[in-house]
C-alpha atoms as an extended CHARMM CRD file, in Angstrom:
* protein
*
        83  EXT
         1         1  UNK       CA           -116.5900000000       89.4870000000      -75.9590000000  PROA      1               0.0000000000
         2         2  UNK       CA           -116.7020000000       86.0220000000      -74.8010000000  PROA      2               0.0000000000
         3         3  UNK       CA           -114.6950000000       83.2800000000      -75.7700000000  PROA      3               0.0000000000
         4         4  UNK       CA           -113.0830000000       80.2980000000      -75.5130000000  PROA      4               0.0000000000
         5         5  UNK       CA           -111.5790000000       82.0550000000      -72.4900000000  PROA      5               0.0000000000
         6         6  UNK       CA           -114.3110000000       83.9860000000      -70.5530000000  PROA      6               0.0000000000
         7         7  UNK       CA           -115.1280000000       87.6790000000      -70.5210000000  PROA      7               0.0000000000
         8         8  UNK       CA           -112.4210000000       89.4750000000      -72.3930000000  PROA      8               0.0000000000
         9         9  UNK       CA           -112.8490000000       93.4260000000      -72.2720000000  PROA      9               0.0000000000
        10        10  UNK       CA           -109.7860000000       94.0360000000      -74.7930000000  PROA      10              0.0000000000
        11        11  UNK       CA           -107.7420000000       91.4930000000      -78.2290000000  PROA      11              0.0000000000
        12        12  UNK       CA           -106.5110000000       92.3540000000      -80.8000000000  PROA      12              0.0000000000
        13        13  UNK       CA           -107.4810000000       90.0190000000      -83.9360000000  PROA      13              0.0000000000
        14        14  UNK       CA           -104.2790000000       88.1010000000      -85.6600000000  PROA      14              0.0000000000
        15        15  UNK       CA           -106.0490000000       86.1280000000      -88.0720000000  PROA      15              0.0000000000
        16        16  UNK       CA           -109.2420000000       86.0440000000      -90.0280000000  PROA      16              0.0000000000
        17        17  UNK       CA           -110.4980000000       83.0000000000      -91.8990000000  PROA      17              0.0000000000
        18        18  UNK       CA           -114.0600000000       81.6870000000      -93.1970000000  PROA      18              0.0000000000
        19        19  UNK       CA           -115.2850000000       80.6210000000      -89.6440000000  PROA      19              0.0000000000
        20        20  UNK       CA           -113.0800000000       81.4910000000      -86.9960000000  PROA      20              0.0000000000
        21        21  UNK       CA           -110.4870000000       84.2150000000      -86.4480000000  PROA      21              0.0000000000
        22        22  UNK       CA           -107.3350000000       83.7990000000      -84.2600000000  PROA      22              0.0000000000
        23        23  UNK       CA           -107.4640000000       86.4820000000      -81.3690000000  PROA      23              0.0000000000
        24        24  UNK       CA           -104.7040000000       87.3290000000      -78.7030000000  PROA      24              0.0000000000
        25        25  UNK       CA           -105.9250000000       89.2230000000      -75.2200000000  PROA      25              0.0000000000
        26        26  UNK       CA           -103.8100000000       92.4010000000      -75.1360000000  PROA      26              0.0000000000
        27        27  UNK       CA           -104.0780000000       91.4370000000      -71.2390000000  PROA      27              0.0000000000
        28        28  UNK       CA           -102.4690000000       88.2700000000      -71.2180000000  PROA      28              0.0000000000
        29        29  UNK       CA           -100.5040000000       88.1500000000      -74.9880000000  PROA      29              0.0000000000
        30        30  UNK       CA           -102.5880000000       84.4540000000      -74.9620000000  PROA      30              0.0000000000
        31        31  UNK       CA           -103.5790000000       83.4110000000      -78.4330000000  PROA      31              0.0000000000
        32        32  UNK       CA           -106.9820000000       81.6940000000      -79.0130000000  PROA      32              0.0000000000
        33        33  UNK       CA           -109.1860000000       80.7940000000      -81.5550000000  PROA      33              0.0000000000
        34        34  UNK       CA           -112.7330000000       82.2590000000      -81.6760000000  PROA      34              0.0000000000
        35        35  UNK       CA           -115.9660000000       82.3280000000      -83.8130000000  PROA      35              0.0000000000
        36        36  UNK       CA           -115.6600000000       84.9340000000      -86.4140000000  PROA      36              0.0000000000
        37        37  UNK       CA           -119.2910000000       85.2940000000      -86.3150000000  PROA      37              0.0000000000
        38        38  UNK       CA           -118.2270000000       86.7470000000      -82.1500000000  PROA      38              0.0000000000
        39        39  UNK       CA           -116.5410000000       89.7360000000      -83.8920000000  PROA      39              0.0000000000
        40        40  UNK       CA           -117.8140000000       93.1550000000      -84.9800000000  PROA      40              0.0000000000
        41        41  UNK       CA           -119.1690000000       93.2660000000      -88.6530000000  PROA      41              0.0000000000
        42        42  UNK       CA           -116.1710000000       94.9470000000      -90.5820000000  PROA      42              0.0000000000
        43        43  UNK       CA           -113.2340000000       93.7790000000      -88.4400000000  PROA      43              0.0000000000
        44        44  UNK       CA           -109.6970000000       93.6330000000      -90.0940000000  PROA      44              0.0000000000
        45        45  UNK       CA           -106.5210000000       92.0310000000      -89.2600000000  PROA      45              0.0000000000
        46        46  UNK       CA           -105.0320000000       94.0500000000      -86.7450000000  PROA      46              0.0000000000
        47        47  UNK       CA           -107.9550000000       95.7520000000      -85.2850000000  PROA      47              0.0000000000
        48        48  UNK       CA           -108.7140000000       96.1030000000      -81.3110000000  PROA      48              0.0000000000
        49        49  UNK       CA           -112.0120000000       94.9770000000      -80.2090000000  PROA      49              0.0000000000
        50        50  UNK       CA           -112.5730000000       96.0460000000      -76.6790000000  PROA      50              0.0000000000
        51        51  UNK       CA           -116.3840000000       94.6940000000      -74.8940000000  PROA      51              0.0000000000
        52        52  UNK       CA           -116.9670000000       93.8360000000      -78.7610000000  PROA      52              0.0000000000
        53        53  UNK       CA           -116.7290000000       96.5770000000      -80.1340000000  PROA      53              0.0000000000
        54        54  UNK       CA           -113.9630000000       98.1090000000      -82.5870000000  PROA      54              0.0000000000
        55        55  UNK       CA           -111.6630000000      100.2650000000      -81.6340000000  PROA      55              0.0000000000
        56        56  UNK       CA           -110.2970000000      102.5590000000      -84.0930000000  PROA      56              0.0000000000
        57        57  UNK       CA           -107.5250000000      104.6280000000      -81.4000000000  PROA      57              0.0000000000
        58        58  UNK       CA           -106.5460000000      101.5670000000      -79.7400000000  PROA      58              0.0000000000
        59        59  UNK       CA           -105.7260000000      100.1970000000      -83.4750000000  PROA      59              0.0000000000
        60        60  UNK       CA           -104.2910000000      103.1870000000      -84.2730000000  PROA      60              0.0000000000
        61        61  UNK       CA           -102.0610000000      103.0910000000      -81.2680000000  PROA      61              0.0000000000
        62        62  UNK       CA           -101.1320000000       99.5440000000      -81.5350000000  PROA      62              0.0000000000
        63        63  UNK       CA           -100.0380000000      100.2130000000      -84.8610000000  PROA      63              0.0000000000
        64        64  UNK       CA            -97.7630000000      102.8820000000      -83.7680000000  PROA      64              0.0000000000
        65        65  UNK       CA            -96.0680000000      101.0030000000      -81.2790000000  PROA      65              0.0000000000
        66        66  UNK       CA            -95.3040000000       98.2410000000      -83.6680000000  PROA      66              0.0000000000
        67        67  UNK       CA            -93.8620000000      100.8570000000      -86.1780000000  PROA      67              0.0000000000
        68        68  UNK       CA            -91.8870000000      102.5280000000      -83.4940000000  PROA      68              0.0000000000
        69        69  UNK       CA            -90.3610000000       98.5080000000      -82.0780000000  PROA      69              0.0000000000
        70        70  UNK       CA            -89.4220000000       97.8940000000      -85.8710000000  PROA      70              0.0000000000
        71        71  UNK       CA            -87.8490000000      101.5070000000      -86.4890000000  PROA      71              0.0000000000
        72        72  UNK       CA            -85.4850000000      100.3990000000      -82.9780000000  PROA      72              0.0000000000
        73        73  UNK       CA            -84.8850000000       96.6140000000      -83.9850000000  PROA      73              0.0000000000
        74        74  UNK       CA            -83.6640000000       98.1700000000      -87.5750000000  PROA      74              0.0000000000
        75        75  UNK       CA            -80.1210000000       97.4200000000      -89.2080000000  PROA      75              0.0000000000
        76        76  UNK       CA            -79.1880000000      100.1740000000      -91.1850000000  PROA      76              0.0000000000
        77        77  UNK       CA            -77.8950000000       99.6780000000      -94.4040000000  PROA      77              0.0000000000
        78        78  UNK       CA            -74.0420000000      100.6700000000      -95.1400000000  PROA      78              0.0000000000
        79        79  UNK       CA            -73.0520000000      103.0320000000      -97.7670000000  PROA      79              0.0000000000
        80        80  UNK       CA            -73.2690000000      101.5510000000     -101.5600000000  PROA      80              0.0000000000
        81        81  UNK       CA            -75.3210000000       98.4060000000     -100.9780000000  PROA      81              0.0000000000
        82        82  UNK       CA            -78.4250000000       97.6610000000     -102.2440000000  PROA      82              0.0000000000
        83        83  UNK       CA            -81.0020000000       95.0160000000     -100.7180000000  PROA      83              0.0000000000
């Protein structure tokens, strides 16, 4: 894929609008904004594109990780009360 910032080979897409889609380089962690039209037909919030294409493990994976960094950061709730 290229960019606003060169060559990437892997991001991970944080925002889709109309036109452009806000990108971070799983490299790096930098943020940028980007054509959407520079993005694989059928991409989602959340997806991996790697060389422009989508990446359904890497998603997959990335997802996990997340779930596993929220399960840790957790407060569990006492006995009796209800959120």
């Amino acid at each position: 894929m290229v960019g606003a910032l060169g060559v990437w080979s892997a991001v991970q897409v944080e925002l889709l609008e109309d036109a452009r889609a806000q990108v971070v380089r799983l490299d790096t962690g930098q943020a940028c904004t980007v054509e959407r039209a520079s993005l694989p037909a059928g991409v989602r919030e959340g997806d991996v594109v790697v060389d422009g294409r989508l990446e359904p493990q890497r998603t997959a994976l990335r997802m996990r990780e997340v779930a596993r960094k929220r399960a840790l950061l957790g407060v569990p709730v006492p006995p009796g009360l209800d959120l």
